[in-house]
Residue frames as qw, qx, qy, qz and C-alpha x, y, z in Angstrom:
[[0.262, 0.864, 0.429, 0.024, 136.15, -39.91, -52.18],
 [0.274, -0.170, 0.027, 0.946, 138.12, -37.04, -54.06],
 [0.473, 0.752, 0.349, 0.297, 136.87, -33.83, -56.01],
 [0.451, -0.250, 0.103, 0.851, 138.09, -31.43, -57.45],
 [0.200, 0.775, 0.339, -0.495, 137.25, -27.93, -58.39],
 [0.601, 0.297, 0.517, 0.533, 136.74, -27.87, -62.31],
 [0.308, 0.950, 0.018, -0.052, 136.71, -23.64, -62.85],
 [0.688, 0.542, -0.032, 0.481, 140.02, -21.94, -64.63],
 [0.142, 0.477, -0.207, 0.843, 140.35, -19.28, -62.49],
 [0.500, -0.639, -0.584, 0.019, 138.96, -19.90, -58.94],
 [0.266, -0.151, -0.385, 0.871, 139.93, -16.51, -57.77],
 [0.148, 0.816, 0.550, 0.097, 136.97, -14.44, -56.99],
 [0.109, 0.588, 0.236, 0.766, 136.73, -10.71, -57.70],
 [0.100, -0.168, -0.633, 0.749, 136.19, -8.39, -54.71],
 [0.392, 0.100, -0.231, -0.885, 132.80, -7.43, -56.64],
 [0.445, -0.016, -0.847, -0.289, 131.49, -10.64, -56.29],
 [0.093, 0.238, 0.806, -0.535, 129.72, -10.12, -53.21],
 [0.287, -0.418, -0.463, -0.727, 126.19, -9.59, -53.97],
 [0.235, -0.416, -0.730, 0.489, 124.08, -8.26, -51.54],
 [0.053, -0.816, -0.429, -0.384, 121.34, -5.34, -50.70],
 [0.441, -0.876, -0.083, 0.178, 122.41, -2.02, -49.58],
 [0.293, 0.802, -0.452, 0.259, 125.34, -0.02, -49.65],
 [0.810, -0.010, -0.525, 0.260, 128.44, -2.20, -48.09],
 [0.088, 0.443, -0.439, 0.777, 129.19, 0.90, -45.78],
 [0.750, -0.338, -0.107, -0.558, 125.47, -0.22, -44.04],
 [0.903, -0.181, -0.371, 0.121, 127.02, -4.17, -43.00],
 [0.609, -0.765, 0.203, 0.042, 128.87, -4.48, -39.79],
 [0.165, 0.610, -0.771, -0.076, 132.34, -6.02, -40.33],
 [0.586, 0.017, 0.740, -0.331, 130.75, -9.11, -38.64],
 [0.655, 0.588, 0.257, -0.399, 128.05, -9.13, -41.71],
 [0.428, 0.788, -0.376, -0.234, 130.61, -8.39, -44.25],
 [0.079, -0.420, 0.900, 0.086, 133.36, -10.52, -43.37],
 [0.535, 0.170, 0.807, -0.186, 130.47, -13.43, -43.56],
 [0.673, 0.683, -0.110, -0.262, 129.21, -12.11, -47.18],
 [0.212, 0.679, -0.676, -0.192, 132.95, -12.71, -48.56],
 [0.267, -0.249, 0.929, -0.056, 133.11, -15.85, -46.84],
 [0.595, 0.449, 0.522, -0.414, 129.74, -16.96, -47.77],
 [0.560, 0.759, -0.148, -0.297, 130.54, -16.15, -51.62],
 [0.488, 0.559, -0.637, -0.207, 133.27, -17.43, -52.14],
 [0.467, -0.080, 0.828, -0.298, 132.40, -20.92, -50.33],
 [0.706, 0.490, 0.406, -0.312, 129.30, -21.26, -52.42],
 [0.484, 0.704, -0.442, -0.274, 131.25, -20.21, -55.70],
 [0.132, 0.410, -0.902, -0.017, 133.69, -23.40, -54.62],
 [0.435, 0.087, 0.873, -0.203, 131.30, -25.93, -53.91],
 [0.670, 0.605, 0.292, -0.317, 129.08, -25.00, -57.02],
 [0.431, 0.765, -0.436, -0.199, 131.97, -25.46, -58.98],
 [0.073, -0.575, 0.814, -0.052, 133.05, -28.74, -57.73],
 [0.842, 0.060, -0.284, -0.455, 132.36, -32.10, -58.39],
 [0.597, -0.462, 0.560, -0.342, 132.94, -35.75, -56.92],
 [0.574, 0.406, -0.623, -0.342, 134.40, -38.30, -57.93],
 [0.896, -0.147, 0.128, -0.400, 132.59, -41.39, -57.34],
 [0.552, -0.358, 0.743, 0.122, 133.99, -45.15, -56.76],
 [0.755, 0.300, 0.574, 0.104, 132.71, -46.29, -59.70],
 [0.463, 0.030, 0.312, 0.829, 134.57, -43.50, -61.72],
 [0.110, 0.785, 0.407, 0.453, 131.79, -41.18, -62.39],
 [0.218, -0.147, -0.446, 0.856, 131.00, -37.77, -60.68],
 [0.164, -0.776, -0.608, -0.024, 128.48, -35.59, -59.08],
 [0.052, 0.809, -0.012, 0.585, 128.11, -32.47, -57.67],
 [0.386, 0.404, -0.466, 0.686, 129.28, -31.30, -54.58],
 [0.494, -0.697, -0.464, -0.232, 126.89, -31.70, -51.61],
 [0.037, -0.787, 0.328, -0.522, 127.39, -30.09, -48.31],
 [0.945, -0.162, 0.165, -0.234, 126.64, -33.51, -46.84],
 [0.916, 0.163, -0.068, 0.361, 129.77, -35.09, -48.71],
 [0.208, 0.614, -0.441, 0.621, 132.44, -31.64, -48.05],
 [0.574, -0.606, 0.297, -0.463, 131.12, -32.46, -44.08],
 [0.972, -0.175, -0.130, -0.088, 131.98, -35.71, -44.47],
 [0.762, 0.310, -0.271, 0.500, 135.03, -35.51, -46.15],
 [0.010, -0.733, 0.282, -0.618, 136.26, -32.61, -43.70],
 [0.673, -0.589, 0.221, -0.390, 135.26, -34.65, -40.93],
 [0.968, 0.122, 0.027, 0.218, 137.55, -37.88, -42.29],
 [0.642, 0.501, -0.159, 0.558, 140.53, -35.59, -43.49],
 [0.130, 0.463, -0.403, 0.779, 140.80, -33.34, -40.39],
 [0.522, -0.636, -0.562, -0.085, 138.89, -34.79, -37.07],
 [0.352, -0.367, -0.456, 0.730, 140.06, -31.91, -34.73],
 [0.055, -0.028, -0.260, -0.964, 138.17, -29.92, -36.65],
 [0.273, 0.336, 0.825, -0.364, 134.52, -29.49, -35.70],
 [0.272, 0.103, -0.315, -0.903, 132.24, -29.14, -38.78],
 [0.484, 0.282, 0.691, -0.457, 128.59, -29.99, -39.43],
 [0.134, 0.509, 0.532, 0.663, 126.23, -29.86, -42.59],
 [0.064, -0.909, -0.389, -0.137, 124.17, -27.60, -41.04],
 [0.318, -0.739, 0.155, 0.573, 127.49, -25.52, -39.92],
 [0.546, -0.222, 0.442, 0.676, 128.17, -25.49, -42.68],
 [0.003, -0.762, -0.557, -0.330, 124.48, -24.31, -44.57],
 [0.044, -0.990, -0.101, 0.090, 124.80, -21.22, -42.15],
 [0.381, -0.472, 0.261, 0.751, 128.23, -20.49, -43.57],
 [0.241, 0.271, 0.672, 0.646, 126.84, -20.45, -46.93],
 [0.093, -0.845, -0.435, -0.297, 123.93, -18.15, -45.87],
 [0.163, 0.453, -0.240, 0.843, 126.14, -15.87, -43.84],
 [0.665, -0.730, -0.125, -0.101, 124.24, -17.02, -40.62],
 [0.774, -0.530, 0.201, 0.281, 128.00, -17.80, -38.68],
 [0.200, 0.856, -0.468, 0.096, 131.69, -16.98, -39.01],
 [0.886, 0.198, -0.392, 0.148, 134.23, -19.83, -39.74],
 [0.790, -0.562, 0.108, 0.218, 136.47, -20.98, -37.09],
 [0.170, -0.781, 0.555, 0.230, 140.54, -20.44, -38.23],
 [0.290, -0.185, 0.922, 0.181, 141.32, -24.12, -38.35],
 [0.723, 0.334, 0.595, 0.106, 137.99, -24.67, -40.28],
 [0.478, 0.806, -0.154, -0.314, 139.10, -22.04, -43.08],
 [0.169, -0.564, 0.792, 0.164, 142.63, -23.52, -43.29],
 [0.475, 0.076, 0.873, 0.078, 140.88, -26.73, -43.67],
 [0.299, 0.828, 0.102, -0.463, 138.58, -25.25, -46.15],
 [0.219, 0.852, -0.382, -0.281, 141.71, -23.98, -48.25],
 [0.344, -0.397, 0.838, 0.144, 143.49, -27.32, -48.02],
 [0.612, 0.393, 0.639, -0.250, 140.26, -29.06, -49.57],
 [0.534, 0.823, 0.177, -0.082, 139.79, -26.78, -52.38],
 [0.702, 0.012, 0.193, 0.685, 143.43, -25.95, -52.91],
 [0.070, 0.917, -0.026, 0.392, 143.32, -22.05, -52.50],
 [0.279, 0.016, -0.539, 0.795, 145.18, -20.08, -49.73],
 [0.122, -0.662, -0.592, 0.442, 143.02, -19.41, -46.51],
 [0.115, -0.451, -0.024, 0.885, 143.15, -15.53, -47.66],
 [0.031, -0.242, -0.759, -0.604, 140.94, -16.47, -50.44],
 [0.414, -0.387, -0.805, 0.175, 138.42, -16.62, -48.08],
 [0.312, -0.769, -0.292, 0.475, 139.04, -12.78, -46.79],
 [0.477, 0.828, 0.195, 0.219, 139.46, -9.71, -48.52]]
């Protein structure tokens, strides 16, 4: 299974967090998990799969767990670890951002502001 992420420009903006409230209100905890959270979702809604039979699909969080769990097994990830990274329930481990960054082909710092 590959995909690959089909945007021109897959850097986000530091404006791209959306949330309620002034940003001075979130903890660093809170924040740092918005950023991450945003720009995760932005890469997985922008990626697609390419299937054995040549087509493709979107990106589930169900196939990035697999694959994450095939391409790096010292790495513990879940789908549902992964669902509360996308909702900003949990903060990513190091090794899984790295992995992460390898997947999608950014640098880990993509990830952090």
């Amino acid at each position: 299974m590959s995909f690959t992420v089909v945007t021109e420009d897959s850097q986000a903006e530091d404006g791209d967090i959306q949330h309620s409230g002034n940003e001075d209100e979130l903890s660093p905890r809170r924040a740092a998990a918005a950023v991450f959270s945003s720009r995760l979702s932005e890469l997985i809604s922008e990626s697609v799969v390419s299937t054995e039979d040549g087509s493709t699909r979107s990106l589930t969080l169900y196939s990035l767990a697999q694959h994450l769990e095939l391409a790096y097994p010292d790495v513990p990830v879940s789908q549902s670890g992964l669902y509360r990274l996308i909702h900003g329930d949990a903060i990513p481990r190091l090794d899984l951002i790295i992995a992460l960054a390898r997947v999608f082909d950014v640098p880990p710092e993509y990830f952090v502001r």
